[in-house]
Wavefront OBJ file of the C-alpha trace (Angstrom):
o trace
v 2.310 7.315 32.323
v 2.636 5.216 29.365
v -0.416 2.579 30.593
v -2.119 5.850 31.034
v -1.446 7.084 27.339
v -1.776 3.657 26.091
v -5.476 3.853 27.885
v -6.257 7.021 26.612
v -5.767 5.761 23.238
v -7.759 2.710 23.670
v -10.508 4.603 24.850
v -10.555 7.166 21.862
v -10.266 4.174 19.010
v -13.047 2.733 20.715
v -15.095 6.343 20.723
v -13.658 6.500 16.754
v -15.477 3.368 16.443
v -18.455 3.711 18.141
v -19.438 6.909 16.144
v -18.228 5.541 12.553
v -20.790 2.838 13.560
v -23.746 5.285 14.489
v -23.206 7.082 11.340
v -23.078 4.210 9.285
v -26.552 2.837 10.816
v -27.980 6.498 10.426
v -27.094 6.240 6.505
v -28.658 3.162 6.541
v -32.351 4.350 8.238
v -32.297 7.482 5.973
v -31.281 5.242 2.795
v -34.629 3.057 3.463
v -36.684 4.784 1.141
v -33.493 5.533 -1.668
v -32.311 2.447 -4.249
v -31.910 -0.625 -3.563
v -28.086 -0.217 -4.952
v -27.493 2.397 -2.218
v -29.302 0.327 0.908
v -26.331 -2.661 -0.201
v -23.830 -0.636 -0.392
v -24.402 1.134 3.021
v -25.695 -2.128 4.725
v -21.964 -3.892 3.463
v -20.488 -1.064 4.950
v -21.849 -1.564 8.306
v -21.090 -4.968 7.853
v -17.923 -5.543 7.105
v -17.743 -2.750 10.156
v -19.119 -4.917 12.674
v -16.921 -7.711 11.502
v -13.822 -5.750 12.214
v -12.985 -6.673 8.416
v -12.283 -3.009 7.598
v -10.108 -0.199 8.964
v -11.829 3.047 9.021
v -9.642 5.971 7.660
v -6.474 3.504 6.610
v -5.151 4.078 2.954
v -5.229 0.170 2.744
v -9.028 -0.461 5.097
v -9.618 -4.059 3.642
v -6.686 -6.120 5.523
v -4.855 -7.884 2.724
v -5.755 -5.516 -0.541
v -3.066 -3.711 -1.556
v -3.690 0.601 -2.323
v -4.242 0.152 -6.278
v -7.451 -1.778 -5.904
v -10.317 -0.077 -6.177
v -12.461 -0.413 -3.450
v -16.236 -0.172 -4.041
v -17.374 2.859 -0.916
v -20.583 4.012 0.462
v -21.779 7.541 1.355
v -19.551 8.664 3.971
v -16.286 6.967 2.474
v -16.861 4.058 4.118
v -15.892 0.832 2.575
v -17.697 -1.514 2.033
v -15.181 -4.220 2.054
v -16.192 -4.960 -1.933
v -13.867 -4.551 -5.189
v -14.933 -2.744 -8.268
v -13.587 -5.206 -10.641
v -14.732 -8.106 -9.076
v -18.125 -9.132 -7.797
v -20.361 -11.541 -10.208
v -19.758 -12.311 -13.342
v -20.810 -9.794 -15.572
v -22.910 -10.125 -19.173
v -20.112 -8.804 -21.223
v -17.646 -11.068 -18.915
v -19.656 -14.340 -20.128
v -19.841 -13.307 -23.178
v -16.479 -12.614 -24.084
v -15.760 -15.843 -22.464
v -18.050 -17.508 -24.647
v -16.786 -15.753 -28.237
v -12.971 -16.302 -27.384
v -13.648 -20.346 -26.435
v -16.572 -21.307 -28.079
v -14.294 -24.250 -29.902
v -12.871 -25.502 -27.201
v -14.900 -27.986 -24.578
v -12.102 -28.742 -22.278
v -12.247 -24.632 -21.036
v -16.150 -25.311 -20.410
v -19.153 -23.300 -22.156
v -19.348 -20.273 -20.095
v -22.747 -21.378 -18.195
v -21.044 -21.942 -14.983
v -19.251 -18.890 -13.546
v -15.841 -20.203 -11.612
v -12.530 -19.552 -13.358
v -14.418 -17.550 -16.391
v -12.313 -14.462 -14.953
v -9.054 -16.081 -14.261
v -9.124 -17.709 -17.556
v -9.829 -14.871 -19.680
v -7.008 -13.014 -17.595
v -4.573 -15.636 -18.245
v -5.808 -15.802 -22.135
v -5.118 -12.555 -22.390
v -1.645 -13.337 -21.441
v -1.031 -15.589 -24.710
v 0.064 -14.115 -28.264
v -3.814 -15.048 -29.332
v -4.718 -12.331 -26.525
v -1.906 -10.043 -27.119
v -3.670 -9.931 -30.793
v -6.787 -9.033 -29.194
v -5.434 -6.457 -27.195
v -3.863 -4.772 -29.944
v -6.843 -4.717 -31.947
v -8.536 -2.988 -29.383
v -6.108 -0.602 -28.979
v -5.710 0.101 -32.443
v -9.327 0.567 -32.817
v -10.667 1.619 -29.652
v -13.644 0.028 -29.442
v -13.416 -0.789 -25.621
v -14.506 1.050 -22.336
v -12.853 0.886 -19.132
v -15.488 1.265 -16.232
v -12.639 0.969 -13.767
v -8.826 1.774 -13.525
v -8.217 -2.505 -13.190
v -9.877 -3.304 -16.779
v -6.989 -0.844 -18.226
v -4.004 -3.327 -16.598
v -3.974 -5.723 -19.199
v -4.301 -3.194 -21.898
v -1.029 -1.149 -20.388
v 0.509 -4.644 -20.599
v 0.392 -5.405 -24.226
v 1.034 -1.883 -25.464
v 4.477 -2.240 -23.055
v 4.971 -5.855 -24.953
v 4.765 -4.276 -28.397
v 6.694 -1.145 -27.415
v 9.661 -3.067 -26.288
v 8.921 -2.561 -22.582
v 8.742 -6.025 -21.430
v 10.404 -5.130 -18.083
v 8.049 -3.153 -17.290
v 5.338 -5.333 -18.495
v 6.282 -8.442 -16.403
v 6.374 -6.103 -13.271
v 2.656 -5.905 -13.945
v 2.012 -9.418 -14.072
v 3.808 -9.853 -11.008
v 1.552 -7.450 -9.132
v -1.942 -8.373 -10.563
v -1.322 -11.803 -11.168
v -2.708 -12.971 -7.295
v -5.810 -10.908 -8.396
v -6.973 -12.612 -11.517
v -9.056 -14.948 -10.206
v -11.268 -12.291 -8.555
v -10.695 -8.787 -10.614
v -11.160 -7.831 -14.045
v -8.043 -6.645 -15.871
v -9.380 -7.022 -19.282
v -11.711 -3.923 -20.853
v -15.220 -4.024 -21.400
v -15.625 -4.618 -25.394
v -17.759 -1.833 -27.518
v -19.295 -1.970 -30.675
v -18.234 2.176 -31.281
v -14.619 3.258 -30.487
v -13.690 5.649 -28.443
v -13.640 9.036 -30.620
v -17.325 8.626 -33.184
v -15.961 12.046 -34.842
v -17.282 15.376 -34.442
v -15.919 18.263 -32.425
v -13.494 18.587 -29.519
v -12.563 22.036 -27.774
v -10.458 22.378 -25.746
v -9.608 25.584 -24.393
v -7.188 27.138 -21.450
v -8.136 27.124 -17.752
v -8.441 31.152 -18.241
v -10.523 30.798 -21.135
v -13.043 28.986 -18.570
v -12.543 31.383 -15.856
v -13.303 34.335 -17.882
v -16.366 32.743 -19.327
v -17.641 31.400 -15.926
v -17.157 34.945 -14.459
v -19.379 36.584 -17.280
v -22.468 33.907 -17.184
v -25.353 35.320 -16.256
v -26.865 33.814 -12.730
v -29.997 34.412 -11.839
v -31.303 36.152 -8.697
v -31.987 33.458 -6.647
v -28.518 32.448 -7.477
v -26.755 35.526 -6.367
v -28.952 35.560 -3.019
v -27.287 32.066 -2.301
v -23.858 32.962 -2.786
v -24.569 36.308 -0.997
v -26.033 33.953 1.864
v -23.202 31.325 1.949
v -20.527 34.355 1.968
v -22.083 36.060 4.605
v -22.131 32.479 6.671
v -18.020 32.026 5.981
v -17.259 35.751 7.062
v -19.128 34.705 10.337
v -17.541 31.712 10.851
v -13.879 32.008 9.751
v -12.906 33.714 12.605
v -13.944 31.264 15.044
v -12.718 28.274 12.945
v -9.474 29.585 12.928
v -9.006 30.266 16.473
v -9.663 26.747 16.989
v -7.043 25.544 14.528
v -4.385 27.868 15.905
v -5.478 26.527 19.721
v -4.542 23.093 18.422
v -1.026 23.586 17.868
v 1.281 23.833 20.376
l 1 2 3 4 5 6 7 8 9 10 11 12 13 14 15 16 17 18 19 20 21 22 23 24 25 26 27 28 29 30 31 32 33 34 35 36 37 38 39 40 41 42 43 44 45 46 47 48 49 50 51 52 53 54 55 56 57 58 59 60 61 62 63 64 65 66 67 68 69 70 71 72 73 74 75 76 77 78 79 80 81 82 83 84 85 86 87 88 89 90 91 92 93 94 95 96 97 98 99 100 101 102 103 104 105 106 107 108 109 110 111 112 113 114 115 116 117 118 119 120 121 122 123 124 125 126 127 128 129 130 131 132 133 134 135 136 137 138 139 140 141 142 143 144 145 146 147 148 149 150 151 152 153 154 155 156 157 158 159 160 161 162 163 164 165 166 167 168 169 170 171 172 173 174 175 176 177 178 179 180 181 182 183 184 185 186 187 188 189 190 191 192 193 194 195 196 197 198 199 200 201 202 203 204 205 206 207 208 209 210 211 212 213 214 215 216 217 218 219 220 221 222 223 224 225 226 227 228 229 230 231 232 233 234 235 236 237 238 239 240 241 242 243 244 245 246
């Protein structure tokens, strides 16, 4: 019985896979006339499925990258076995690079692309890039594009706030990374907040003002089509549900 189950289980993983494979290569013939961004993405996707380098529907599918990276995905969900903060060198990357060491030869001029990320990670590590840290949190004239560029950020404000604990237990994790992510924000010329006005208003504020806008009849003729479709349906769908547990 249990070479049976273990069988049986064999046979649907390699079902799961065969399908997640289909429906990656059908993304990737209807993507052949959409950007050239998209056709990458998808095409890494199937790649780094048919190299086995990614597990379809784990919380961790890139063997080896822990859950707080952020994984770059294609339609689907699928991923495509790339980081969001890593990749090239970026413009802003070299150029920060090249502002921060322009007076000093021994770190290089910026023109050749290894250990421009791992340095700047580690500079902003020193009390020179503590400094700069602060100044862009005082000021705000930074962006973060994705949730790694905000680590080293989160560091210094612990560092000033007395919360070096914390701090070095943020090294600790991102530190194997540096070479390869960005933990540093993307420097702006504006800050954050230019002025002029912010509302905010309560979630029933919203609702009664989404309730009262005035759809047109085209509108009303699609949600009077899509309820009509989940009345029909709802039934059925749960019967199946409930037949599913024991």
């Amino acid at each position: 019985k249990t070479q049976r189950n273990h069988g049986d289980h064999n046979i649907q993983q390699r079902r799961m896979l065969a399908a997640n494979g289909g429906y990656l290569l059908g993304l990737l013939k209807k993507a052949a006339d959409g950007t050239t961004n998209r056709i990458r993405k998808i095409d890494d996707a199937y790649s780094a499925y048919l190299a086995g380098s990614v597990s379809t529907g784990s919380r961790t599918p890139v063997a080896g990258t822990p859950a707080w990276v952020t994984l770059e995905v294609a339609q689907g969900g699928f991923a495509t076995g790339n980081y969001m903060a890593g990749g090239p060198i970026l413009d802003h990357e070299r150029l920060l690079f090249n502002t921060i060491f322009s007076q000093q030869e021994e770190v290089g001029d910026g023109k050749n692309d290894d250990n421009i990320r791992q340095t700047l990670n580690k500079y902003f590590l020193t009390p020179a890039g503590i400094s700069t840290l602060s100044v862009f949190l005082e000021t705000t004239n930074y962006r973060i594009m994705v949730p790694e560029e905000g680590a080293l950020l989160t560091v210094c404000w612990m560092v000033l706030n007395d919360k070096q604990d914390e701090a070095v237990k943020i090294i600790s994790e991102i530190e194997p990374w540096m070479d390869r992510l960005r933990f540093y924000p993307v420097p702006s010329q504006y800050p954050l907040t230019q002025g002029g006005v912010t509302s905010v208003t309560s979630a029933e504020d919203v609702s009664d003002t989404m309730e009262n806008l005035d759809v047109g009849p085209r509108i009303v003729i699609q949600m009077d089509a899509t309820e009509t479709l989940i009345v029909q349906f709802i039934d059925p769908l749960v019967s199946i549900v409930l037949s599913t547990i024991p």
